[in-house]
PLY file of the C-alpha trace (Angstrom):
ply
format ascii 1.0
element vertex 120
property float x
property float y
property float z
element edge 119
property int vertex1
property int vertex2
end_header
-5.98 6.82 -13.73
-4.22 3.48 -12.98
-2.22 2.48 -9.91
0.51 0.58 -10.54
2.36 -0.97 -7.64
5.38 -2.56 -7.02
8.49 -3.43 -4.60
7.70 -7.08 -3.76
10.02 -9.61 -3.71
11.79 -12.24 -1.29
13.45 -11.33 1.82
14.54 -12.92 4.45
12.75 -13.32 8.31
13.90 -9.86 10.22
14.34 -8.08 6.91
12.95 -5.40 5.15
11.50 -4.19 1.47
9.51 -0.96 0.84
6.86 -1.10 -1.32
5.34 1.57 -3.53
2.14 2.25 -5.81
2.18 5.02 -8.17
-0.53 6.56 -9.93
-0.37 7.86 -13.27
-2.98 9.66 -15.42
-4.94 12.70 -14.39
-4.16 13.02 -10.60
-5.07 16.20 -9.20
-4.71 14.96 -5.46
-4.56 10.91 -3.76
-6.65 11.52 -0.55
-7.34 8.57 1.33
-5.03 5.56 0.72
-4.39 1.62 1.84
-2.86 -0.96 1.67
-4.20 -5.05 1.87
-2.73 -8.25 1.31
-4.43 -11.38 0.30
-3.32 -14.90 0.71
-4.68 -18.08 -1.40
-7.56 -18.82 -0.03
-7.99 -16.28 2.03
-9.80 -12.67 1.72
-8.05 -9.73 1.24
-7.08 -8.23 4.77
-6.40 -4.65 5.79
-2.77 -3.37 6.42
-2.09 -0.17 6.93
-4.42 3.07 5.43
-3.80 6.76 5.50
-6.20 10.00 5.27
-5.77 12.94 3.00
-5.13 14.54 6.89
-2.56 12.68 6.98
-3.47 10.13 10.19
-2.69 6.56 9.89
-4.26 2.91 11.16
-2.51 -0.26 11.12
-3.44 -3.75 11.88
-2.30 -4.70 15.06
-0.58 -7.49 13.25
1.78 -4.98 11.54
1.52 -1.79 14.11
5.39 -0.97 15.04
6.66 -3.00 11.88
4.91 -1.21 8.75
4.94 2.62 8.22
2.25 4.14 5.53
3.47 7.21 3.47
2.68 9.04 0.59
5.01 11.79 -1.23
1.74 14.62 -3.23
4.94 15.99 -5.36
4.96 12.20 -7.40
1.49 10.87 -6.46
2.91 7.51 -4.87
1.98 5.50 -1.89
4.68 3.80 0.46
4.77 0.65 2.92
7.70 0.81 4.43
8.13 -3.11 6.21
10.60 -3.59 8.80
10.70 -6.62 10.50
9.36 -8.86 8.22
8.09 -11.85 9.53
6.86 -15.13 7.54
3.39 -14.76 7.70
3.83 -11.43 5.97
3.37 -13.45 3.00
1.36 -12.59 0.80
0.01 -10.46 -2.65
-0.50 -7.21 -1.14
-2.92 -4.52 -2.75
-2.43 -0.88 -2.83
-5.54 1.27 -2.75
-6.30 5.05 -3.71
-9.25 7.39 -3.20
-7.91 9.98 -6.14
-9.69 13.07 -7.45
-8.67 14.31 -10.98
-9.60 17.83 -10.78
-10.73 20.37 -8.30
-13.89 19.92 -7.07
-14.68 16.10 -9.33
-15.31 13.89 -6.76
-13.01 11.08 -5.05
-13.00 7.48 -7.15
-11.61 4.91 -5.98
-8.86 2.81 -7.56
-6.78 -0.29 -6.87
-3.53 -1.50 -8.13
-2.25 -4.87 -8.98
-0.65 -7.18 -6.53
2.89 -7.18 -5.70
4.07 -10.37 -4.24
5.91 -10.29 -0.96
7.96 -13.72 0.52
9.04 -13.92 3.38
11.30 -17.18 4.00
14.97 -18.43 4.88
0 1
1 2
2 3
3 4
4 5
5 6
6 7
7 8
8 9
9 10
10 11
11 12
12 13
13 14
14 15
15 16
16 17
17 18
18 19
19 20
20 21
21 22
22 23
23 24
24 25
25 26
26 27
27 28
28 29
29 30
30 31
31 32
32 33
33 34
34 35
35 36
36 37
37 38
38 39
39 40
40 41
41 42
42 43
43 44
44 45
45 46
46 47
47 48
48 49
49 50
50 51
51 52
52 53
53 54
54 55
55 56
56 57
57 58
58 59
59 60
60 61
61 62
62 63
63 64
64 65
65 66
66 67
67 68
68 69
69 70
70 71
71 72
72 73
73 74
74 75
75 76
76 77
77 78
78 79
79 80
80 81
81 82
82 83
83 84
84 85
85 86
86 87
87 88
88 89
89 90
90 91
91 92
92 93
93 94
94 95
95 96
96 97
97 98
98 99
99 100
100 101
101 102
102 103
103 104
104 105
105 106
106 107
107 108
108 109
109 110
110 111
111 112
112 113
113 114
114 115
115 116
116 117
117 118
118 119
């Protein structure tokens, strides 16, 4: 199973990008799900995470601007960004907790970066 994500790019201050992370391989279901960013320097922080029962937590740095999704029917994760601000900037880091058959239990995978800007 591999998670590969994508979507980053450079936008400007008030704009928007959607990001996505798509996992490929044997997926039987993605339960839980997140997504972190990481500046240089810095650790990697928590964004925005979903449960298989389909609740959602944000960091209050994000709540109201960033909306977590997933769509079972092509196994991919969404951040939806709205608002973007500059000190959105940073790599940001999808995460899975993915079972590959009925029953196996949940592993837990991450995806490569995808670089977000933010800047005029």
């Amino acid at each position: 199973v591999q998670l590969q994500a994508s979507g980053g790019g450079l936008v400007q201050p008030g704009g928007s990008l959607r990001l996505s992370c798509a996992a490929s391989g044997r997926v039987f279901s993605i339960n839980n799900a997140a997504w972190y960013r990481q500046t240089p320097g810095n650790q990697r922080e928590f964004v925005a995470a979903l449960t298989s029962g389909g609740a959602t937590a944000y960091a209050d740095s994000v709540q109201g601007r960033f909306d977590i999704s997933k769509d079972s029917a092509s196994d991919t994760v969404y951040l939806q960004m709205n608002n973007l601000k500059p000190e959105d900037t940073a790599a940001y880091y999808c995460y899975a907790a993915i079972r590959s058959s009925v029953g196996s239990r949940r592993i837990d995978y991450w995806g490569q970066g995808t670089q977000v800007t933010v800047s005029s």
